[in-house]
DSSP file (Angstrom, degrees, kcal/mol; ACC not computed):
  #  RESIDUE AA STRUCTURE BP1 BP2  ACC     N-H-->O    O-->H-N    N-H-->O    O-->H-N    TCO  KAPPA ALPHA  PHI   PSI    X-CA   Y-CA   Z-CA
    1    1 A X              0   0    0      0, 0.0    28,-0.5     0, 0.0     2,-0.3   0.000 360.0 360.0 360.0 146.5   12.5   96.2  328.4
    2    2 A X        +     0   0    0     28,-0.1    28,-0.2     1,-0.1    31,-0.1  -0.976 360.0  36.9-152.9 129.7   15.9   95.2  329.1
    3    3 A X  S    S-     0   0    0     -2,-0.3     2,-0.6     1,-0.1    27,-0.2   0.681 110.9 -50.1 111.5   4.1   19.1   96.6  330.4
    4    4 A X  S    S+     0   0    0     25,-0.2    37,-0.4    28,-0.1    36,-0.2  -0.829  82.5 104.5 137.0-176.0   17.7   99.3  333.5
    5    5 A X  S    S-     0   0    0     -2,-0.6    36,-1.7    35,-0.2     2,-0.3  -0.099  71.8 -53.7  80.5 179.8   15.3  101.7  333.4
    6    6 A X  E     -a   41   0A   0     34,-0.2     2,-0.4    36,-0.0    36,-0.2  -0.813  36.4-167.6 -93.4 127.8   11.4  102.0  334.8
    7    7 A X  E     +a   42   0A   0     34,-0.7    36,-1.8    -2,-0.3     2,-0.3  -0.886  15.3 171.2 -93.6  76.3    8.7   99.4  334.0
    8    8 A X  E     +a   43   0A   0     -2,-0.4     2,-0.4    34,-0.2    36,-0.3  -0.780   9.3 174.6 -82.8 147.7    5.3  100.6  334.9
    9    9 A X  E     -a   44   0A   0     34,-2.4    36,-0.8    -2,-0.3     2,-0.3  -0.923   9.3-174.3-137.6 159.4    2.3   98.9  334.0
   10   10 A X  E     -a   45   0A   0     -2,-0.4     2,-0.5    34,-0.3    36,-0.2  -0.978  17.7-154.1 162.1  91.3   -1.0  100.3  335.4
   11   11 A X  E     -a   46   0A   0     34,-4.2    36,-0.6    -2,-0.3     2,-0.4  -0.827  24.5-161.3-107.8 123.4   -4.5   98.7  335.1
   12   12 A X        -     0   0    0     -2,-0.5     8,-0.3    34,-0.1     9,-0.1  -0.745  26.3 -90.8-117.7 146.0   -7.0  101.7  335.4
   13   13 A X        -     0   0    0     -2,-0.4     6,-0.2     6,-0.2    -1,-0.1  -0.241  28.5-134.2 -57.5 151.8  -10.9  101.5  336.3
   14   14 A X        -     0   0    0      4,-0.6    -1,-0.1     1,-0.0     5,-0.1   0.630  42.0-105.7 -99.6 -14.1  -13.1  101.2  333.4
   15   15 A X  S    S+     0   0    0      3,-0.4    -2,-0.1     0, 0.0    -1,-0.0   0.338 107.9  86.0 112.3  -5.6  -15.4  103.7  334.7
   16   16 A X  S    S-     0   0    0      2,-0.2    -3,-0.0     0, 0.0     0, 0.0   0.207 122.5 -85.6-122.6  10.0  -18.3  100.8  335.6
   17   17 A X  S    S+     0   0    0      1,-0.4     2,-0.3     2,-0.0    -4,-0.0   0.942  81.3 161.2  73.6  28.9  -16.7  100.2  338.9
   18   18 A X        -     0   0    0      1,-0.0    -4,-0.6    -6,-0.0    -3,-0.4  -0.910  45.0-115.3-103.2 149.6  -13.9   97.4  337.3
   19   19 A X        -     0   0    0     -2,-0.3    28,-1.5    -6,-0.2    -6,-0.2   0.485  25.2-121.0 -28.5 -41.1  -11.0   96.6  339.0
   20   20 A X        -     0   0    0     -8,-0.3    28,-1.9    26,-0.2    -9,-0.3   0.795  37.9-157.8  75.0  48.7   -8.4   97.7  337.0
   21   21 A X        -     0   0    0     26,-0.2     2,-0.3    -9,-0.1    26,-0.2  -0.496   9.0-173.0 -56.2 169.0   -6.7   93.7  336.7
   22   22 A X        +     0   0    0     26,-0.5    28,-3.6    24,-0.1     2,-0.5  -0.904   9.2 176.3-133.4 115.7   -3.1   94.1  335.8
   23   23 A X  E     -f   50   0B   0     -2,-0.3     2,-0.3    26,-0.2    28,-0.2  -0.939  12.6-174.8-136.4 138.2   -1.9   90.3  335.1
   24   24 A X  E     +f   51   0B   0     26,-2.0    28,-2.5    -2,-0.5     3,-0.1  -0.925  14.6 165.7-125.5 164.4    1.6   89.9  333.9
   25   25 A X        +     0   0    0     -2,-0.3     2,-0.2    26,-0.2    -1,-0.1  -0.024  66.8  61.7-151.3  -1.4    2.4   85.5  333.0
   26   26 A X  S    S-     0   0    0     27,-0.1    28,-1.5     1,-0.0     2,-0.4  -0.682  97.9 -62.1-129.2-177.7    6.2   86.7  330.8
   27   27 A X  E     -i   54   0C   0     -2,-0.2     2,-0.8    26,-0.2    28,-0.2  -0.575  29.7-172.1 -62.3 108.9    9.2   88.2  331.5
   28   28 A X  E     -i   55   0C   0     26,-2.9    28,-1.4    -2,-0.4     2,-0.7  -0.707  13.5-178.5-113.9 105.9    9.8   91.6  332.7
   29   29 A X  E     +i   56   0C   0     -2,-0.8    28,-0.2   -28,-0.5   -25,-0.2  -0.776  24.7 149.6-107.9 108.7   13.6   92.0  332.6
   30   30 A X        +     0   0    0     26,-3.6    10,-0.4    -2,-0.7    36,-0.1  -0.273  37.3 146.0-124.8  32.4   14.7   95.9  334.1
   31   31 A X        -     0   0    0     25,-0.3     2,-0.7   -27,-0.1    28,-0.2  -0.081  59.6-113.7 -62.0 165.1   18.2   93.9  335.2
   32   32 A X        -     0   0    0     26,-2.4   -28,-0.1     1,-0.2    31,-0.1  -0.971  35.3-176.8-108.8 135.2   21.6   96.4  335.0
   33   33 A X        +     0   0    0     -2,-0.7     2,-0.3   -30,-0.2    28,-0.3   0.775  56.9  75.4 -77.9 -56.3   23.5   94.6  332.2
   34   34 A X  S >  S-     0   0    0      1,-0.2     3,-3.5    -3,-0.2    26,-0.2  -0.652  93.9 -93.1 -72.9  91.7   26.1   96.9  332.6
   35   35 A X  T 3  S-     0   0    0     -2,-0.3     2,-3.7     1,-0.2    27,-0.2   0.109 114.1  -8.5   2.4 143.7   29.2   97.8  335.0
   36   36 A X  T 3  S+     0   0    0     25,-1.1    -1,-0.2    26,-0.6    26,-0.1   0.339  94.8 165.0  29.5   1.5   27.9  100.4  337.6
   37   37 A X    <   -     0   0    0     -2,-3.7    23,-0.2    -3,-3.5    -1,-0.1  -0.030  50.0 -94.7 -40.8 141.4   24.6  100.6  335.5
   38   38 A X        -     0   0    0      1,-0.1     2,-0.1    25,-0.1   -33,-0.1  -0.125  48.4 -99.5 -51.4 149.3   21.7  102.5  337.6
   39   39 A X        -     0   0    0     26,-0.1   -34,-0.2   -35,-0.1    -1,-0.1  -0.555  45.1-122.3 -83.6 161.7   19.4   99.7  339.4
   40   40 A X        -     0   0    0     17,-0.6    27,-0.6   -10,-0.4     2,-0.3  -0.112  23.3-125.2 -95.8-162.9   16.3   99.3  337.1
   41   41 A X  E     -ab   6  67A   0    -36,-1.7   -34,-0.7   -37,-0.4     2,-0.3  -0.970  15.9-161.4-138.2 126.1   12.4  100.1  338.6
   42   42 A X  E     +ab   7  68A   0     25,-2.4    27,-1.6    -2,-0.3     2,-0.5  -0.817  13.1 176.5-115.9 107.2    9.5   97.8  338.5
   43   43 A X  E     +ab   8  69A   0    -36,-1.8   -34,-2.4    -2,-0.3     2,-0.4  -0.900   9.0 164.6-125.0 127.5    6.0   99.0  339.0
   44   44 A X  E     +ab   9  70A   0     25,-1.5    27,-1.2    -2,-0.5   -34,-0.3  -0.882  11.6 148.2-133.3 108.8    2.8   97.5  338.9
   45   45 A X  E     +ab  10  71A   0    -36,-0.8   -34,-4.2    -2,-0.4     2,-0.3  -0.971   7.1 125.5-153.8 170.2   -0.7   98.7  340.3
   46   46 A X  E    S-ab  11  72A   0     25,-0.9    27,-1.0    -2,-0.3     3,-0.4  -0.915  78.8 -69.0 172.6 179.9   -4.3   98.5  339.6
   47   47 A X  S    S+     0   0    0    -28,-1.5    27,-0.6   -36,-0.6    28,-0.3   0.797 127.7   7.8 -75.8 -31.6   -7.7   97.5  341.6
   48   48 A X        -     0   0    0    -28,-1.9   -26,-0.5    26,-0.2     2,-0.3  -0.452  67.2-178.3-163.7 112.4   -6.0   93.8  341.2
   49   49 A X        -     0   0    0     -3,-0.4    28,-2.0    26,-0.3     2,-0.7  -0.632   5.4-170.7-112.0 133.2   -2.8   92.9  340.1
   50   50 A X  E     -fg  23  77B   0    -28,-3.6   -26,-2.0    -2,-0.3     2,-0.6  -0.936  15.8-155.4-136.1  97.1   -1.5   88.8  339.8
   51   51 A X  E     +f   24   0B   0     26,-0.9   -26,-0.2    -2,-0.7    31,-0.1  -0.785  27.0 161.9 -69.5 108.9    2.3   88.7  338.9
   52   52 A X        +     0   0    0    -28,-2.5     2,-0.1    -2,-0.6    -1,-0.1  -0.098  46.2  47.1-109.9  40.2    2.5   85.7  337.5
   53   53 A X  S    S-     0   0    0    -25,-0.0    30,-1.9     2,-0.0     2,-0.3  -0.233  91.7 -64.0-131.4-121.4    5.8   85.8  335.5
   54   54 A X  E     -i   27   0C   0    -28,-1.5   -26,-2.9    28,-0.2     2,-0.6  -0.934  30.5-162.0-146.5 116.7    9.2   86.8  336.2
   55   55 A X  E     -i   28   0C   0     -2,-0.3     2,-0.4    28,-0.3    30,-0.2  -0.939   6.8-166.9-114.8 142.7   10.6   90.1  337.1
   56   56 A X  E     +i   29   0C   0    -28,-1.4   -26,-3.6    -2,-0.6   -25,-0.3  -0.938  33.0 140.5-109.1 101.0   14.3   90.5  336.7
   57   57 A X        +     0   0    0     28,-2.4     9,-2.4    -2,-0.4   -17,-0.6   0.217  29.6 145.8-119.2  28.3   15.6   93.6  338.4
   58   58 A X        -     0   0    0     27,-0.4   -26,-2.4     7,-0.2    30,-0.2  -0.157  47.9-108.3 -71.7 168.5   18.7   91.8  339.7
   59   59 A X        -     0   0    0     28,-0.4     5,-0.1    34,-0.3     6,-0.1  -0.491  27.1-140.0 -84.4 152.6   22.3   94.2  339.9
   60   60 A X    >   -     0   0    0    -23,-0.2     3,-1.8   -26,-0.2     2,-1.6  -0.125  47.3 -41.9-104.0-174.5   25.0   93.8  337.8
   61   61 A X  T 3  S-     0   0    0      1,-0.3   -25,-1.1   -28,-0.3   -24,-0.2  -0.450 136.0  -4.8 -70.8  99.2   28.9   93.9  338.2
   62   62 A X  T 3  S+     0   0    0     -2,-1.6   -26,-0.6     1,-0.3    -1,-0.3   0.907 123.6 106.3  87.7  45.4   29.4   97.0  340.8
   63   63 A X    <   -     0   0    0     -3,-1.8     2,-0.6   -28,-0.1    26,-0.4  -0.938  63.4-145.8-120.0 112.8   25.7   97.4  340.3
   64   64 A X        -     0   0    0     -2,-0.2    30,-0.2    24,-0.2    24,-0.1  -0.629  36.2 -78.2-117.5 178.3   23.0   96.5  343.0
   65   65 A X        -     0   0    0     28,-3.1    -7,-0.2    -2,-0.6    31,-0.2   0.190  48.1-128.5 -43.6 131.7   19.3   95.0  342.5
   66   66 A X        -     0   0    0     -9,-2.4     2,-0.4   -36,-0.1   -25,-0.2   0.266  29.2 -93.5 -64.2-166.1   16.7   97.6  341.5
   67   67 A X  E     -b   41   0A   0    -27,-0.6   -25,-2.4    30,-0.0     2,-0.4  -0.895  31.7-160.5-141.5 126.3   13.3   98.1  343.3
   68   68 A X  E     -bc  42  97A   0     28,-1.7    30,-1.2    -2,-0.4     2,-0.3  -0.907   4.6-173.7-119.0 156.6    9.6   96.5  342.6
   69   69 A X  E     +bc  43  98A   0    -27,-1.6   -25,-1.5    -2,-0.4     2,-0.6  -0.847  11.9 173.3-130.4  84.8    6.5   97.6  343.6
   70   70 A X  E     +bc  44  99A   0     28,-1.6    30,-1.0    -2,-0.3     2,-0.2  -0.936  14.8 171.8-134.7 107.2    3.6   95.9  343.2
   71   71 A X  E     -bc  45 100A   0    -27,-1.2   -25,-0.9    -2,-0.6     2,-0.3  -0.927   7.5-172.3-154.5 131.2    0.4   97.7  345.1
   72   72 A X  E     -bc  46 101A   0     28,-1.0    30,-0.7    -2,-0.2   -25,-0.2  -0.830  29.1-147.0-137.5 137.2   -3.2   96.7  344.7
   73   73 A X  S    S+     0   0    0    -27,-1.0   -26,-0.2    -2,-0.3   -25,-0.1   0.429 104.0  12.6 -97.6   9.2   -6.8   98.2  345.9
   74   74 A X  S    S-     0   0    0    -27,-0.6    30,-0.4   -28,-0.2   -26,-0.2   0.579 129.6 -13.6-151.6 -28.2   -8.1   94.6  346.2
   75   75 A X        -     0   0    0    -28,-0.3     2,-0.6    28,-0.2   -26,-0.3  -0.665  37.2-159.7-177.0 145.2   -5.6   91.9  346.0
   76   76 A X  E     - h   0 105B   0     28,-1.2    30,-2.7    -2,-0.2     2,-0.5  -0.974  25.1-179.7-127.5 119.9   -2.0   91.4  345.1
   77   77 A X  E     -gh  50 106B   0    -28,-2.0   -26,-0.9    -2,-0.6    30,-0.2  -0.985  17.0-169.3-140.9 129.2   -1.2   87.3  344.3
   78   78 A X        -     0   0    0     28,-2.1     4,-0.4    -2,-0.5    34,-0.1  -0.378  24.9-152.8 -95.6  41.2    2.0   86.0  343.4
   79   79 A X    >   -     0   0    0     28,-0.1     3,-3.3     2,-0.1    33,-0.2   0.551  30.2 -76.0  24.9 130.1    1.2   82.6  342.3
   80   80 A X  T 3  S+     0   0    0      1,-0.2    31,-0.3    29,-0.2    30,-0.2  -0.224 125.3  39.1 -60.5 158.9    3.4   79.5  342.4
   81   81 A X  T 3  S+     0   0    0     29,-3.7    -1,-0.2     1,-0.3    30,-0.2   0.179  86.7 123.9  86.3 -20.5    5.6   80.0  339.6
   82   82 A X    <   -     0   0    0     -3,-3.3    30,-0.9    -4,-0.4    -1,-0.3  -0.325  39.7-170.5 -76.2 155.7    6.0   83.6  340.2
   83   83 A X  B     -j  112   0D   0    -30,-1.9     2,-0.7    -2,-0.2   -28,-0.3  -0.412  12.8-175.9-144.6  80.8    9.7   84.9  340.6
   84   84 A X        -     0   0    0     28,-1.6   -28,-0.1   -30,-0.2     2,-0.1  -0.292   9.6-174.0 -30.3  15.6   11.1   88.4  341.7
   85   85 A X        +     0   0    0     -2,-0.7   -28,-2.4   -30,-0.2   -27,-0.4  -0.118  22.3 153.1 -87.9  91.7   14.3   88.4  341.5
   86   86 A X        +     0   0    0     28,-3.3     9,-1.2   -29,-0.1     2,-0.6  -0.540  30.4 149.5-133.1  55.4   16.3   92.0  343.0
   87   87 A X        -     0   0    0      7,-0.2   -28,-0.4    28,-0.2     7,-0.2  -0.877  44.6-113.1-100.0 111.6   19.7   90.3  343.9
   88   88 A X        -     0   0    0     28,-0.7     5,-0.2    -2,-0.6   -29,-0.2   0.376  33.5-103.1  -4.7 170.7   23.3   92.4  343.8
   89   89 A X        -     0   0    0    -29,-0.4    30,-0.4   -26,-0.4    31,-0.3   0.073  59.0 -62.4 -67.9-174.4   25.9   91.7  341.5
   90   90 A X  S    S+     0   0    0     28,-0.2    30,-1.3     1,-0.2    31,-0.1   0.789 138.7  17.2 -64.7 -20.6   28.9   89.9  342.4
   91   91 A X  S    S+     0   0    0    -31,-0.4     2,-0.2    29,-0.2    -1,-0.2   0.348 113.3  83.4-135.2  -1.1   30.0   92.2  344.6
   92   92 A X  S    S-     0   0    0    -32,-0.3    26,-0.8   -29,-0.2    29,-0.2  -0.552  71.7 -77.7-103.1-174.3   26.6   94.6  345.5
   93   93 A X        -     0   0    0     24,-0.3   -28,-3.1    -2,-0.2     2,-0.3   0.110  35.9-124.4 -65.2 146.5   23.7   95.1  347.4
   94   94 A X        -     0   0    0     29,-0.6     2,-0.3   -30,-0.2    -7,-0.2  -0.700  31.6-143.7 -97.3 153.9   20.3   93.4  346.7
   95   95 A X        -     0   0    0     -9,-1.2   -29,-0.1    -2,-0.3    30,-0.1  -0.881  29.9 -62.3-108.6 158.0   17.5   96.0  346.3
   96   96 A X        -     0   0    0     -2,-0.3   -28,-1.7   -31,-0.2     2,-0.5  -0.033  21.4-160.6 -86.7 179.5   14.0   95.8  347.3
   97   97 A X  E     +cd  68 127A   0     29,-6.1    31,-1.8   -30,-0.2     2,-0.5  -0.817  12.2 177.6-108.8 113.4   10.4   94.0  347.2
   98   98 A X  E     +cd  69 128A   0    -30,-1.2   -28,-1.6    -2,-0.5     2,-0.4  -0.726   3.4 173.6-112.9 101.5    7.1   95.8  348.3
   99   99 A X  E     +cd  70 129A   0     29,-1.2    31,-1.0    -2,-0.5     2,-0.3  -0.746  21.4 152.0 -75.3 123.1    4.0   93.6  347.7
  100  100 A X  E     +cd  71 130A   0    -30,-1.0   -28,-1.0    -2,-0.4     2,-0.3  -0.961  19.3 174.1-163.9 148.7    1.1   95.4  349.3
  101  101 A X  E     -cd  72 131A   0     29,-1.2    31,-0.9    -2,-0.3   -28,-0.2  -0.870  42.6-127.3-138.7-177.7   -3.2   95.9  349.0
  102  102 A X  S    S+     0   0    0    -30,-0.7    31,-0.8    -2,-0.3    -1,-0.2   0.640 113.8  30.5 -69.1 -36.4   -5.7   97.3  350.6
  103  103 A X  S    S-     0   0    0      1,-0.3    31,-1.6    29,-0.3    30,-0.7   0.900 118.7 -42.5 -81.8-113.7   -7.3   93.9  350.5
  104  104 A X  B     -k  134   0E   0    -30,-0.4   -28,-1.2    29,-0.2    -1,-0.3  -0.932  32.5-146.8-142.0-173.0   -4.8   91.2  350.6
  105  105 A X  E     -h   76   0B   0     29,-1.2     2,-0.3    -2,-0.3   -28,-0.2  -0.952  12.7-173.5-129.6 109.1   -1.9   89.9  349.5
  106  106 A X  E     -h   77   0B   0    -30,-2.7   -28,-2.1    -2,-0.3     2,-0.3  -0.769  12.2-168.6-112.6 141.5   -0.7   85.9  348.8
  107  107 A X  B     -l  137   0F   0     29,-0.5    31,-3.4    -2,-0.3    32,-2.3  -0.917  34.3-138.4-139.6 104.8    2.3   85.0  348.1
  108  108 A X    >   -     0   0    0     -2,-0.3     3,-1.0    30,-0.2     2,-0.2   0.162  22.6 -91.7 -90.4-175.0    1.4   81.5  347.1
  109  109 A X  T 3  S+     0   0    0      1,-0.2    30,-0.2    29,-0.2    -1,-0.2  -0.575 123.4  29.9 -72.1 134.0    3.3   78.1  347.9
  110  110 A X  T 3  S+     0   0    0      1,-0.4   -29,-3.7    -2,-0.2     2,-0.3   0.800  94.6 109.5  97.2  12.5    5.7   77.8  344.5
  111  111 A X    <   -     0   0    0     -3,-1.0    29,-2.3   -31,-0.3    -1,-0.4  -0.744  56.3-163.6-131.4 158.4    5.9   81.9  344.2
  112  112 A X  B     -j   83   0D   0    -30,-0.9   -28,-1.6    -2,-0.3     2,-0.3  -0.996  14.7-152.9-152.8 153.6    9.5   82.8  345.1
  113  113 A X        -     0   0    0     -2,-0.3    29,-0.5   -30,-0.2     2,-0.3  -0.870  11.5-154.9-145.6 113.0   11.2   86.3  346.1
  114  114 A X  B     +m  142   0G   0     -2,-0.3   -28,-3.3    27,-0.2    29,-0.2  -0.774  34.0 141.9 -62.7  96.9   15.1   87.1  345.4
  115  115 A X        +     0   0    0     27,-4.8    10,-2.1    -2,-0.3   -21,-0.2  -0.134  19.2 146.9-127.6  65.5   16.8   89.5  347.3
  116  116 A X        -     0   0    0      8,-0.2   -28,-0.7   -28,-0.1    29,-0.2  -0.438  44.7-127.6 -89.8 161.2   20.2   88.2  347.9
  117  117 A X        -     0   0    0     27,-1.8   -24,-0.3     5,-0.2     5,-0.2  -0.149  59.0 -63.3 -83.9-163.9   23.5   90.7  348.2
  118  118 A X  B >   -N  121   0H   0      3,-1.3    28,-0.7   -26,-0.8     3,-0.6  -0.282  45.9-111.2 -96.3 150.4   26.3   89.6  345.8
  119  119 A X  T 3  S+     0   0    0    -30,-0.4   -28,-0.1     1,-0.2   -29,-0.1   0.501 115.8  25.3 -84.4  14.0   28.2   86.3  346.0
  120  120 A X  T 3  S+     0   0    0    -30,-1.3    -1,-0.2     1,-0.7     2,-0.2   0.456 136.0   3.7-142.0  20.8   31.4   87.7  347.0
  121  121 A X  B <  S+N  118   0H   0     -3,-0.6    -3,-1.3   -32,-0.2    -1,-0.7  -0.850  80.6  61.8 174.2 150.2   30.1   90.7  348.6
  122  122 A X        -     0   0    0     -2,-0.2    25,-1.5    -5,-0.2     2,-0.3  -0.310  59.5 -74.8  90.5 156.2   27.0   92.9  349.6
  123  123 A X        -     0   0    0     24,-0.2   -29,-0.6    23,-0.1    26,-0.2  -0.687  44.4 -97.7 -99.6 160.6   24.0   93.0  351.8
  124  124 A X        -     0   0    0     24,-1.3    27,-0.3    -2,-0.3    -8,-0.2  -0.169  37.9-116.3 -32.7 132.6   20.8   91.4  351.6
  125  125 A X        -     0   0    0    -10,-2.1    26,-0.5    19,-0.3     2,-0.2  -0.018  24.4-113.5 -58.4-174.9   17.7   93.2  350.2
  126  126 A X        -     0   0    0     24,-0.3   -29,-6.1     2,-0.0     2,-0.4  -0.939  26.0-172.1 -83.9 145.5   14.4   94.1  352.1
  127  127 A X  E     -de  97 152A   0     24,-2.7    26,-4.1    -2,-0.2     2,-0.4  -0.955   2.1-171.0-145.7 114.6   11.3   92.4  351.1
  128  128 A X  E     -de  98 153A   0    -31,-1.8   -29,-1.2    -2,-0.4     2,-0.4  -0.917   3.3-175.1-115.8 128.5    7.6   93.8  352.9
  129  129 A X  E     +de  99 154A   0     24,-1.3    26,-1.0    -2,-0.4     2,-0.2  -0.946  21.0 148.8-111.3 136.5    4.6   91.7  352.2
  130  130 A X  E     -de 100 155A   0    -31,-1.0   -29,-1.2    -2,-0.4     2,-0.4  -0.951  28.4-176.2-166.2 157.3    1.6   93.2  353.5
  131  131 A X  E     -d  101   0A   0     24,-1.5   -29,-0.2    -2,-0.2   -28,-0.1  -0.996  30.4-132.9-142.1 121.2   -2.1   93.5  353.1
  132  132 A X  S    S+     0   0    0    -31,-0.9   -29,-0.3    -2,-0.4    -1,-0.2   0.988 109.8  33.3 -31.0 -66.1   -4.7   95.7  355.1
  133  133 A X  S    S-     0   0    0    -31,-0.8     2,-0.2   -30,-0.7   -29,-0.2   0.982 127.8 -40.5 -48.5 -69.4   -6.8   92.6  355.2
  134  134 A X  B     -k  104   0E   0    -31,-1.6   -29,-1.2    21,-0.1    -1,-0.2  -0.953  41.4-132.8-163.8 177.7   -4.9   90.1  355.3
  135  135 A X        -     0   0    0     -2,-0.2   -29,-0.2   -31,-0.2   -31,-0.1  -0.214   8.7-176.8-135.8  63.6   -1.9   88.4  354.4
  136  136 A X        +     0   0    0     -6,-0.0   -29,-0.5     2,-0.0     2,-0.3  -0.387   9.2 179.3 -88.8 150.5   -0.8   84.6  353.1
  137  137 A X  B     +l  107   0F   0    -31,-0.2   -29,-0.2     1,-0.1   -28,-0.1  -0.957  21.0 145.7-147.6 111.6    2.7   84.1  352.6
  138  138 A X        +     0   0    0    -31,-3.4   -28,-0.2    -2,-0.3   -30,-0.2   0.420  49.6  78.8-115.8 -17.1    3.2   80.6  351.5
  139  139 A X  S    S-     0   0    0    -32,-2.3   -27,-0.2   -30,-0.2   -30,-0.1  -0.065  87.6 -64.0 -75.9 171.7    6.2   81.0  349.2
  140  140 A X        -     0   0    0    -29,-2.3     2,-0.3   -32,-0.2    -1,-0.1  -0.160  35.4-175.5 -56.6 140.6    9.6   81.4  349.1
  141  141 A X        -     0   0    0    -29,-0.2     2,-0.3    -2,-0.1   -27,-0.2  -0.947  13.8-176.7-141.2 139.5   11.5   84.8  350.7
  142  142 A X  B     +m  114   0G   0    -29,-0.5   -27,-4.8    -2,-0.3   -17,-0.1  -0.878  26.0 141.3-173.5  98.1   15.6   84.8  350.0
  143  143 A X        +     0   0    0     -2,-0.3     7,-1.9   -29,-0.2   -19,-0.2  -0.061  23.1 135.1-132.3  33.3   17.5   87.5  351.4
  144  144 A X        +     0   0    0      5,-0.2   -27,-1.8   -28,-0.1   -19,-0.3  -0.221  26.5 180.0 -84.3-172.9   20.9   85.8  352.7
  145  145 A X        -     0   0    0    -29,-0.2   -21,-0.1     1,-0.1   -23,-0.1  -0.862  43.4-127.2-179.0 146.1   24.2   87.5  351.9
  146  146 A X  S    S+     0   0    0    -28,-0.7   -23,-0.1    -2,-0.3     3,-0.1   0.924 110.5  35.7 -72.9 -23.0   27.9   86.8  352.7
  147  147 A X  S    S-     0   0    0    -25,-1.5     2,-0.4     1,-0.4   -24,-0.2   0.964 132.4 -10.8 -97.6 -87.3   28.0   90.8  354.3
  148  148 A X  S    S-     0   0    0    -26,-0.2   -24,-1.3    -4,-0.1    -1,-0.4  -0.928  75.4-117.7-120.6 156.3   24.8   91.7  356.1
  149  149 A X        -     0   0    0     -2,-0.4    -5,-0.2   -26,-0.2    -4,-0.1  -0.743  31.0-131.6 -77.1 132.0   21.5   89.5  355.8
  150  150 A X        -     0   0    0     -7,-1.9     2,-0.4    -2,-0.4   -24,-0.3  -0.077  25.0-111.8 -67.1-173.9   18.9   91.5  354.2
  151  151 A X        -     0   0    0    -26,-0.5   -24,-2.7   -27,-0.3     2,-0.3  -0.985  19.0-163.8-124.6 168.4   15.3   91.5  355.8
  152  152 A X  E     +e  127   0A   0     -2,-0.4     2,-0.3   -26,-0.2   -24,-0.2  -0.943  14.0 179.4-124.9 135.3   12.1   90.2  354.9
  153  153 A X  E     -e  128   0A   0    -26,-4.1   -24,-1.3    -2,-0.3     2,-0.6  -0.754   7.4-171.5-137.7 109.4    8.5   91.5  356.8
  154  154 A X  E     -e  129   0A   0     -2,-0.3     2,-0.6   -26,-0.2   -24,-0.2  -0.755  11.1-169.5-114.2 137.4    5.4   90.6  356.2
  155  155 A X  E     -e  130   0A   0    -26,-1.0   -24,-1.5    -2,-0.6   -21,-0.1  -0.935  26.9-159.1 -98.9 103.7    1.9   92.4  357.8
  156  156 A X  S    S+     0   0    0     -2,-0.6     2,-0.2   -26,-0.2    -1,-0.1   0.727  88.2  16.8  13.9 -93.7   -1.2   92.1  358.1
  157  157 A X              0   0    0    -27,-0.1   -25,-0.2   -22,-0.0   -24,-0.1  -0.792 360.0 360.0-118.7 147.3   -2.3   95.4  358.7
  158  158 A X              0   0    0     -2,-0.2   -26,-0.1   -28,-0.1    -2,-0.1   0.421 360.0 360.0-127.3 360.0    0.0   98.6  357.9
């Protein structure tokens, strides 16, 4: 998918008491192509979901960064190599990142998360890691912005 829009992907129990994995390793691209194009959507869940590629939901010219999701009933890992990427246009707003399980959530050394506002204008994204369990955050978090700085929060417990 390219250009906007919704992404879900969904990994559903088999009925035998499995997880429900979701693992994405490629490119999930919901970026606005387009002047003022709508910010795209990313959403991801299942009993344990490991983004390992690269979603692009960044904003476009007088567009800003779409919204991800990625919510787990046992563990959410972003892996080095992993990339998020929900940064404005040139002149908007970054949109946000929500990483969350019931379990935990790693966001490993080498895993990286984009929410910068636009380079000649815009604020800074929000970006929540958090886990009921627990939480490791070893990776990268990027929220600056020449306008307002976005924030980044990561929890524990919610």
């Amino acid at each position: 998918m390219s250009g906007g829009g919704v992404a879900r992907l969904t990994g559903e129990d088999d009925g035998g008491g499995g997880a429900g994995v979701v693992t994405t390793t490629g490119r999930i691209d919901v970026s606005a192509g387009e002047a003022g194009a709508r910010p795209g959507r990313v959403e991801i869940t299942g009993g344990r979901v490991l983004q390992g590629g690269v979603v692009d939901a960044r904003g476009g010219a007088d567009a800003d960064g779409g919204d991800v999701v990625i919510v787990s009933r046992q563990r959410t890992l972003a892996p080095a190599g992993s990339v998020i990427d929900v940064s404005g246009g040139p002149t908007s707003s970054a949109g946000s990142v929500r990483l969350w399980s019931d379990g935990d959530t790693i966001l490993a050394a080498g895993a990286l998360i984009l929410a910068r506002g636009g380079e000649l204008a815009g604020g800074g994204g929000f970006v929540e890691i958090s886990g009921r369990e627990g939480v490791g955050f070893a990776g990268g978090v990027d929220t600056r912005a020449p306008a307002t700085r976005g924030t980044s929060r990561s929890s524990p417990r919610a």
